[in-house]
N, C-alpha and C positions, 0 to 999 in steps of 0.2 A: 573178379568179384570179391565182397569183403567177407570177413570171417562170418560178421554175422547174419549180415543178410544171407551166406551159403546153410547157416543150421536153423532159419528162419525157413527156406526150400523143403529143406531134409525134415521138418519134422512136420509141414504140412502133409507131405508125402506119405509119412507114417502113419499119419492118421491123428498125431499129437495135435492140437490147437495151440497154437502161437499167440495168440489174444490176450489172454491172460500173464504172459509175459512180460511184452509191453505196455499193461496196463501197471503190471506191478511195476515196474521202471519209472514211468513217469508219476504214480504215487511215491517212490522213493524221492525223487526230485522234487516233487512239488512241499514234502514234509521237510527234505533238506534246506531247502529257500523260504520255508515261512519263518525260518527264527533271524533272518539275515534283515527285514529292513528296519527295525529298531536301531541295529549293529552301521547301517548304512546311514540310518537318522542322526545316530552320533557321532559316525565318522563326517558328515555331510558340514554338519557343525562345525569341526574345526577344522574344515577347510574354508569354510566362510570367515569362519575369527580371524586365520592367518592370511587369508586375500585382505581383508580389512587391515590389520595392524603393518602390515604390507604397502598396501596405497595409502595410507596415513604417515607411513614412515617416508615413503618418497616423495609424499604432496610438500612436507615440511624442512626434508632434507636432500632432497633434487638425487634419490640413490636411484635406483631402480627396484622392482618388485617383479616378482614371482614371475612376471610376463617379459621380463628386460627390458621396460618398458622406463624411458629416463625423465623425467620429468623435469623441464628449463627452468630458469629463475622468473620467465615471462610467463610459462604458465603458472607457475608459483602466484605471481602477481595479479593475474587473470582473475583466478580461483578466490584472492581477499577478494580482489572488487567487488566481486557476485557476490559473495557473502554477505560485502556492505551494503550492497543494492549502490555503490557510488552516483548513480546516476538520479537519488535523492539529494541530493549534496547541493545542486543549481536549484532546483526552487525552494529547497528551505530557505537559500540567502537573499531570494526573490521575495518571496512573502516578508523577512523583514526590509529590505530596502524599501521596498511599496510602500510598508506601513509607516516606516520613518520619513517617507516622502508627503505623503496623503495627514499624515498625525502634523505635521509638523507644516502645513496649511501649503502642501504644494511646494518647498523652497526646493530647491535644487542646492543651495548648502548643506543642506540637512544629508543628501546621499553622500556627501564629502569627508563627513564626520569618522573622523577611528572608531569611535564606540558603536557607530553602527555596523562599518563591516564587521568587528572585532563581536557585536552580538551576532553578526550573519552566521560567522564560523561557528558561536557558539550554536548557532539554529542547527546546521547540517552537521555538527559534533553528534547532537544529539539526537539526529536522525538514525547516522550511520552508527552508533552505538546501540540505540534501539533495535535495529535489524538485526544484528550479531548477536543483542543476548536473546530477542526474540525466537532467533534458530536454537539456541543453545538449550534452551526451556522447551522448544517445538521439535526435538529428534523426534522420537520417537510417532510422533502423529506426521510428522515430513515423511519417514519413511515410509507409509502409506501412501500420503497424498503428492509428495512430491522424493520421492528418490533418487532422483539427481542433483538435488541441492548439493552442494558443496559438506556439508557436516553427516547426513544421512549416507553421503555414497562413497563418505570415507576422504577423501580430498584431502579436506580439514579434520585436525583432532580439537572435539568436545572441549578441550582446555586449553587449546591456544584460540580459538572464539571467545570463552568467556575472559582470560589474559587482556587480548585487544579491544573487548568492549569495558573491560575495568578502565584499562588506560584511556578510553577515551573518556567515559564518564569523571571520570578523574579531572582531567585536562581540563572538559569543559567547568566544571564546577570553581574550578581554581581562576580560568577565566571571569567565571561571573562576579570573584570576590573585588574584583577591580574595578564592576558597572556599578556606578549611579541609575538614579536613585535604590532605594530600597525592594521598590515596589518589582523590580527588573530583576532584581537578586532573588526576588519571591516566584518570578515566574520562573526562571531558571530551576531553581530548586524544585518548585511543582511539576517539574514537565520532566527532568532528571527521576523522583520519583513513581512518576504516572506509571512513564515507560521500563524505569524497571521491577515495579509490581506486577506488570499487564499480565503476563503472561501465566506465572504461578496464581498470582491473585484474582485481577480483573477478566480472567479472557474466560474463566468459569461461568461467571455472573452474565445472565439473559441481556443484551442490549448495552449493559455497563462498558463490554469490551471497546464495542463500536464507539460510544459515548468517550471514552479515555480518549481514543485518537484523534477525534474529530476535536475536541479542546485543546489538545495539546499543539496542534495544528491552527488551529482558529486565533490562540494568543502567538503565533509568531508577530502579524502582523505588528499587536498592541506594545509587544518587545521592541519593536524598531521603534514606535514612536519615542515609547521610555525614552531609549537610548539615545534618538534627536534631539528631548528633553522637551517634548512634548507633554505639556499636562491636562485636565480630565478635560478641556473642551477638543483638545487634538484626540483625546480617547473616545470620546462620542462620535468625532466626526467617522471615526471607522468602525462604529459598531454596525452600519449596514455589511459593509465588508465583511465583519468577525461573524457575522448571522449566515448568509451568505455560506463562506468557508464552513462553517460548524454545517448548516444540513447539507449542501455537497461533498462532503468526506464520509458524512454518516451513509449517504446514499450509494456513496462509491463501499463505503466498507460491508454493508450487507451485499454490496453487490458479489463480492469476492468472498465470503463465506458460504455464496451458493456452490461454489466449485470445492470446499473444503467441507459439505457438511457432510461427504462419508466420512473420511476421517477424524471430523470432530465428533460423531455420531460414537464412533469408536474408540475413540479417548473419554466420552462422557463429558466432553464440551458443549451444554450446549447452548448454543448460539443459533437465531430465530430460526434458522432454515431448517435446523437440526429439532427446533421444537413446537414450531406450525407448519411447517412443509415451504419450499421454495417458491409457489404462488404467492401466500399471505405474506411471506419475507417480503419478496420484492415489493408488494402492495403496499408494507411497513415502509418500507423505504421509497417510495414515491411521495406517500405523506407526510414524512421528515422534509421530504426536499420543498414541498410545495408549503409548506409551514414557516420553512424556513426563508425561503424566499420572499415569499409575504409580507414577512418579518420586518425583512431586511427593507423591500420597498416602501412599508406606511414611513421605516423609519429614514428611510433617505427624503418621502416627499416633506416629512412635520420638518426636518433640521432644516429646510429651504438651501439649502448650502450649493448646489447651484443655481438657483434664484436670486442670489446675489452675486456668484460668478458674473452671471450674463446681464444683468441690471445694476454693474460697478458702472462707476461715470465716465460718460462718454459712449456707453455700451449703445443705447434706445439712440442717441444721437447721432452714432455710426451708420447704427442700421436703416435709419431716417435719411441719412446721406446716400447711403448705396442704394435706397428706391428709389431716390431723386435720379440718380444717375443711368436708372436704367430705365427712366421715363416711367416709371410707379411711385410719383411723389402721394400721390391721393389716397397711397397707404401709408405713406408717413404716420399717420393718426393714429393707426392700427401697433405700431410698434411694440410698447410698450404690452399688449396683449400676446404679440408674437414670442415674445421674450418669455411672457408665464406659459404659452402653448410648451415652447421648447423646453424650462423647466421641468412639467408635468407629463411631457409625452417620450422626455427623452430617457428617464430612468425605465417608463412601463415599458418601451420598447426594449432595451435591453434585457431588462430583467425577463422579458415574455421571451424572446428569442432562444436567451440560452437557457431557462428550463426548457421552453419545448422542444429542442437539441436533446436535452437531456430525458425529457418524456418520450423520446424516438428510442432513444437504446432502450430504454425500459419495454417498451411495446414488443420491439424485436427479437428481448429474450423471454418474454413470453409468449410471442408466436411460435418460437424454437422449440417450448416447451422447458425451460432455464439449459439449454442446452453447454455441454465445456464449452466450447469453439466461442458459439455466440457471446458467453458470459465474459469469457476473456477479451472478446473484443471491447464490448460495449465497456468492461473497467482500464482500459486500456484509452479508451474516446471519452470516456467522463473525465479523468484526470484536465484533459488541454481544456474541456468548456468549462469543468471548476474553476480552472484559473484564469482562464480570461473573465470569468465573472467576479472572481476577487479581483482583477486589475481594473476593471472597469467602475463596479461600486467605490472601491477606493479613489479612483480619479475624479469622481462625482460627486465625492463626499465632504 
């Protein structure tokens, strides 16, 4: 038996009360331990500063940290891609090729053109640099909302992000000093500025944030045509396009601050969801879409630009021939009506399709109640219907 619980026995026995013993015991312990978690608060601290300057020392120099934990030159390389979001990089050069296809009346020489890849790269220059200094300005509210990113969880250090977003802003800029015309060097520079104001500047401002990226996005198109050397009638011909893209980006961009608005809540960001509630957001951003589509349609049917597609000569002739052929010459007569049917039914079709594609995810996350899961899906399925409806308007136009 132990020492104490033997004179814990012996003094019951006595008649002494033991009670008051261990009660003063565990008052001395409880008064010795209240002054230790400050002491534990501070020390806790710089264990989290040296875990961080630890895995920022190995993310960059492949040593190992505190855990022996080595990190490959492949994950090195892993870790930029994410950073960049690299997998913006293919439809930036996609929205300018289009645009230099569709501006430049359809040729297929026009996508052959150096100046139009040579604007592609600078498009996904200037995506992948946006994303980098975007995190670099967004720590502190990532590590909130998303603490796995690459620069919040340590991976990456705070200044070799903004290093390789300088270089590429850089890069791209010096690129654009070598595009014709003017006006191309103008969009360059304004989409170079947008995106690196956005974040310090624009992403405070109610709806402006949204608004920055949906333009910056919306003139890739009209840069390809620049670059084909397309002028202002190649420029109208994609303004259904550029309407189009501008309220499908704004649609998709509120959609993904519904998942950001604790964190922007608590950075004093705010941005709609953060300052009408995630309901009226989304409802904000339905009515962008539907505005903009609109838009986009009066002005695809006034430009007639597939009305003369399909009413080039020989077109009504053709199709005159192929009813004869299948024993419906008796609508031969009708041709020429079938040709304005297809015209005016083929744009509304499209354009009805993929917003009501896009009016289904909206529905779904507010059935969820703006649920994460759902919200992430549904900005995850906007993106391919945005851009097949910029492929589309643009081919029509």
């Amino acid at each position: 038996m132990a020492p104490a619980a033997g004179q814990c026995l012996m003094s019951q026995r006595a008649g002494t009360p033991a009670v008051p013993a261990v009660l003063r015991c565990r008052l001395h312990q409880k008064l010795r331990h209240s002054c230790l978690p400050q002491q534990q608060h501070v020390h806790m601290q710089h264990v989290k500063t040296s875990r961080l300057r630890l895995r920022v020392h190995a993310a960059l120099s492949g040593a190992s940290d505190g855990n022996h934990h080595s990190v490959s030159s492949s994950e090195q390389l892993s870790t930029y891609l994410k950073l960049a979001r690299i997998h913006n990089l293919v439809p930036s050069v996609i929205l300018v090729v289009v645009g230099a296809w569709a501006g430049s009346g359809h040729r297929v020489a026009a996508v052959q053109s150096i100046s139009v890849w040579l604007m592609g790269l600078i498009s996904g220059g200037m995506a992948v640099a946006s994303c980098v200094v975007n995190d670099y300005f967004d720590l502190k509210i990532d590590a909130s909302n998303a603490p796995d990113k690459p620069l919040p969880s340590g991976a990456i250090a705070p200044d070799a992000a903004l290093l390789l977003s300088s270089l590429l802003y850089c890069g791209c800029l010096i690129a654009a000093c070598l595009m014709e015309p003017s006006r191309l060097r103008s969009i360059v520079a304004f989409s170079a500025a947008a995106t690196l104001l956005y974040t310090p500047l624009f992403k405070r401002l109610t709806g402006v944030k949204n608004a920055t990226v949906a333009t910056v996005i919306a003139l890739a198109p009209l840069a390809g045509a620049l670059a084909a050397g397309a002028g202002d009638a190649g420029l109208l011909r994609l303004l259904p396009a550029t309407l189009f893209a501008f309220s499908g980006v704004m649609f998709r961009e509120i959609l993904m601050d519904l998942n950001d608005a604790e964190g922007d809540r608590q950075a004093a960001v705010w941005t709609l969801p953060v300052l009408l509630g995630k309901p009226a957001a989304l409802l904000c951003g339905c009515a962008v879409l539907l505005l903009g589509s609109g838009g986009a349609l009066v002005r695809l049917l006034q430009s007639n630009a597939l009305l003369e597609w399909l009413a080039a000569p020989g077109a009504v002739a053709g199709l005159q021939q192929g009813l004869s052929a299948v024993g419906l010459a008796g609508w031969g007569g009708c041709a020429a009506g079938v040709v304005q049917g297809l015209a005016v039914g083929l744009p509304c079709a499209v354009v009805g399709v993929i917003v009501v594609q896009l009016m289904r995810l909206a529905v779904s996350v507010w059935r969820s109640g703006c649920a994460d899961g759902e919200v992430g899906r549904a900005v995850g399925e906007c993106l391919k219907f945005v851009g097949w409806g910029i492929l589309l308007l643009a081919a029509m136009g």
